[in-house]
N, C-alpha and C positions, 0 to 999 in steps of 0.2 A: 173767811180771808185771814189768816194766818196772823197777830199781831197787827191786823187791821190796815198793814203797810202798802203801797200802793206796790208795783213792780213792773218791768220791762214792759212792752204794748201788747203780748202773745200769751199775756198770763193774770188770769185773777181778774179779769173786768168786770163788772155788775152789769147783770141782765137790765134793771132798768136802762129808758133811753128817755128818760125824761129830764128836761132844763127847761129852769135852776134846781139846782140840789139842794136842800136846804137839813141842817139837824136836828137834833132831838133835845140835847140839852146845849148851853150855852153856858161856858169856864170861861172864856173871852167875853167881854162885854163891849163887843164891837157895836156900834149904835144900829146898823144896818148891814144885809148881807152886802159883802164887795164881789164886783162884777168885772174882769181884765177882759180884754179881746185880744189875744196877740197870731197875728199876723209875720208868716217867716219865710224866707229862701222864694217871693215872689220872681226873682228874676227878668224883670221886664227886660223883653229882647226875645226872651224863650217861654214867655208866660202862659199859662190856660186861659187863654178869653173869657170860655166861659166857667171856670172856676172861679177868675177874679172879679166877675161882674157878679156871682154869685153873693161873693164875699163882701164887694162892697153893699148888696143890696142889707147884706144879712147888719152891717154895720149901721146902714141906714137908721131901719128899723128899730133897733133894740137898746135898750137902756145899758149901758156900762159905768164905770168908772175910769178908766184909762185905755184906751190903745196902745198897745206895746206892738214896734216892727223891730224883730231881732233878726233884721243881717239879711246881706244877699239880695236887695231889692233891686239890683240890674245882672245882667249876663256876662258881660265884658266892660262894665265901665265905660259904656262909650256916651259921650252927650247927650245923646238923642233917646238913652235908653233913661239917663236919669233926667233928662225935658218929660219922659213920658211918666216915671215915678213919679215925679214931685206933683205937677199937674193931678195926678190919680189921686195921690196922698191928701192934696188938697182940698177935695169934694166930699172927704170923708168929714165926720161931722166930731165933735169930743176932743177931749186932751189926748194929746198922743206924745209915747217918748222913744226915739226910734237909735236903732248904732248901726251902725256898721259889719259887712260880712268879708270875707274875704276877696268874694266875686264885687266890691266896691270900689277897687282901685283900678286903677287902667291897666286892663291886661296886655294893652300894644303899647303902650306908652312906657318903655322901661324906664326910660331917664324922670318920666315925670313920678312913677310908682317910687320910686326913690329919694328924689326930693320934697314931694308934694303929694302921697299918695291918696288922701283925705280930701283934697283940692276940691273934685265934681262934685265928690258927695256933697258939702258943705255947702258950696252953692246952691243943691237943688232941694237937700234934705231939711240939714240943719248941724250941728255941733257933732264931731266925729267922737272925741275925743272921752265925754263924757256928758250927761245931761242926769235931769233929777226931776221928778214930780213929787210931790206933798200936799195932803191931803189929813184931816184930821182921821179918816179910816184906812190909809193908804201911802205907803211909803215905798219910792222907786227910785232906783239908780243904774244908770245907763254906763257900763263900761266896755271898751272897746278891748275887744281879743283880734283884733284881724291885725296883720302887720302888711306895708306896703313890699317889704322884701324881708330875709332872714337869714340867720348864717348856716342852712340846711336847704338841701337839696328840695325839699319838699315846703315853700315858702308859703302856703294858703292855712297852715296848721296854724292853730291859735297859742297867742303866748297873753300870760295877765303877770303884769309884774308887784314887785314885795308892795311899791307906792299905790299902784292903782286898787291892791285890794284893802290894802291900810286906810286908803279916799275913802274908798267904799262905807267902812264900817264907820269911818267916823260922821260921814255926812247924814245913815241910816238911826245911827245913835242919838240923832238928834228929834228922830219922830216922836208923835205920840204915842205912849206908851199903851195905848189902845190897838195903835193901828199896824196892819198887815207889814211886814217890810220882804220888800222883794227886790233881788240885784238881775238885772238883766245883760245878754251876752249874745255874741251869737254862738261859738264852740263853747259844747259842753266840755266841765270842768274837768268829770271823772268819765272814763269810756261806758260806752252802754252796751251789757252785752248781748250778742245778738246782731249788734248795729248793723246795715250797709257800708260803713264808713267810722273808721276811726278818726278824731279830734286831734288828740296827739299836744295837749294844751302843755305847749312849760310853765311851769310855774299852776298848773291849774290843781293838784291835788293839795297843794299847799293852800292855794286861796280856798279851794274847797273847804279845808279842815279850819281853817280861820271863820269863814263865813259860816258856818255850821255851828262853831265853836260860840259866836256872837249871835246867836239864835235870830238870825233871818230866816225867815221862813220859805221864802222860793229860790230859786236862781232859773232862770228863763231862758233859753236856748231855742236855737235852730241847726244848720249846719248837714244835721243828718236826713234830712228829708221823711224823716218817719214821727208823727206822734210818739210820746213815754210820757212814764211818770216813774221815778224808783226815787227812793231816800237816799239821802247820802250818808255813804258808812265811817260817819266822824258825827263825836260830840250825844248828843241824844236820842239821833236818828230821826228829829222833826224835823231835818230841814230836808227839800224834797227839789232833787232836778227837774224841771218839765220842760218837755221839746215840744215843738208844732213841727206837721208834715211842710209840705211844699205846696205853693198858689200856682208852679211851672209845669212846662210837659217833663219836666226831668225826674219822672218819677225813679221813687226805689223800694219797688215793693209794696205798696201803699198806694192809695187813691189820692188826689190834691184833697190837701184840707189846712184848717186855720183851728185853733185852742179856742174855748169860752173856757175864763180859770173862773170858782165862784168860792167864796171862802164866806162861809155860814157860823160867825161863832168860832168854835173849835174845831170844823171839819171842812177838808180841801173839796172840792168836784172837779177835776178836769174835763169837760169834754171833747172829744175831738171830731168837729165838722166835718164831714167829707163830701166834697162833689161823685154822686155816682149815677150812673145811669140819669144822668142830663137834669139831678136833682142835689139839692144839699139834702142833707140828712145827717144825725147823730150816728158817728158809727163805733166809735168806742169810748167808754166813762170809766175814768179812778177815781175813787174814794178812798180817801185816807185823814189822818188826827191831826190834826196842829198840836204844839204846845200850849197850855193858857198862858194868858198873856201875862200874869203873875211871875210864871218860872221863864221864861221867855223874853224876858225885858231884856234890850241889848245892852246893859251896863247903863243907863240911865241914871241920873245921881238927880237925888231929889234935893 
């Protein structure tokens, strides 16, 4: 694998299908390997039964460190789609820090999409807006790209503005200098190419080049309905986009499937879960470098 770089979902995977992924040597002196579940674009309204019944079984079961939902967990925003989210969300077991997707606001509801777009989610969810986990191996920030309207024709495309990724860094810079830091989203920052689906984020190559710049190490998306893993092309090129497919029937290309992210040391794993032929199974793994945590400290002042 070429500079060891992870890339698009159709290129460079590792034949192993074995999880957890674990390294060889360790430049980070993280105490324990970290374990994320992230869960994206479920859609309740339009969901896979049995994808998500899979998914929750599989959360059940297994050890993590955080549940991440980035975005999209109703169809239309309608009440009864996020009575059914939260409910579900509920039964799941562990820390979880979840945002908002664009399919969040009330798609019938213009005047409320306008005033109040955030309103059900918040209700059934939790905090639209922004949210934070902390953890002495594990650091997470929840920022919100979906807008309730836009001044473009095309108002579900995600915007991050100068304040929210300026939040971002400064609340990440506060971790342990140990631990993992990852910003979470639902539109990815930079396009993927290849995609189903362009993002089309304002403001998002800018936050990109910033959060890259401040060596966070992941940014966590949904949006596009397909699993990746690619670096991003700012700063040192360890900070690394990763997407999760879809829990929904709205496929694109791709089987439903949910992320296990596992960070060993100095080495990422992504895998990504697919429901297939009426089973879960591993059906595609990246492997790629982190930075040690030495060169990589976000501006920490001792």
């Amino acid at each position: 694998m070429p500079g060891r770089h992870a890339t698009s979902p159709n290129r460079h995977r590792c034949d192993e299908a074995a999880v957890p992924c674990s390294g060889t040597r360790w430049r980070r002196q993280i105490p324990k390997p970290v374990r994320i579940i992230q869960l994206s674009d479920i859609h309740f309204g339009a969901e896979d039964p049995a994808a998500v019944n899979a998914a929750a079984d599989y959360v059940t079961r297994t050890a993590f460190d955080l549940l991440l939902v980035t975005g999209d967990i109703t169809q239309l925003g309608h009440h009864g789609e996020f009575a059914l989210a939260g409910a579900w969300l509920a039964t799941l077991p562990g820390p979880k820090l979840a945002t908002p997707g664009n399919h969040d606001t009330p798609w019938f509801g213009f005047l409320e999409r306008i005033t109040a777009p955030f309103q059900r989610y918040e209700r059934a969810i939790g905090p639209a807006a922004q949210g934070e986990f902390m953890s002495p191996v594990l650091a997470a920030w929840a920022c919100n790209s979906a807008r309730g309207w836009q001044v473009r024709l095309n108002w579900s495309k995600g915007e991050v503005g100068r304040r929210q990724t300026e939040n971002a860094i400064r609340h990440l810079r506060t971790a342990s200098s140990e631990a993992a830091r990852v910003l979470i989203c639902h539109h990815p920052l930079v396009e993927l190419p290849g995609a189903p689906m362009t993002s089309r984020v304002r403001g998002g190559r800018q936050a990109a080049a910033q959060i890259a710049g401040a060596g966070v190490d992941l940014v966590v998306t949904g949006h596009l309905h397909v699993p990746f893993v690619q670096p991003l092309p700012f700063a040192d090129g360890l900070t690394y986009a990763v997407g999760a497919g879809t829990l929904s029937l709205r496929e694109r290309g791709a089987p439903p499937s949910f992320n296990v992210i596992e960070i060993d040391g100095d080495n990422l794993c992504v895998t990504a879960m697919a429901w297939k032929d009426q089973r879960l199974e591993p059906d595609q793994i990246w492997r790629a470098p982190l930075r040690a945590r030495a060169a990589g400290a976000i501006g920490r002042r001792r």
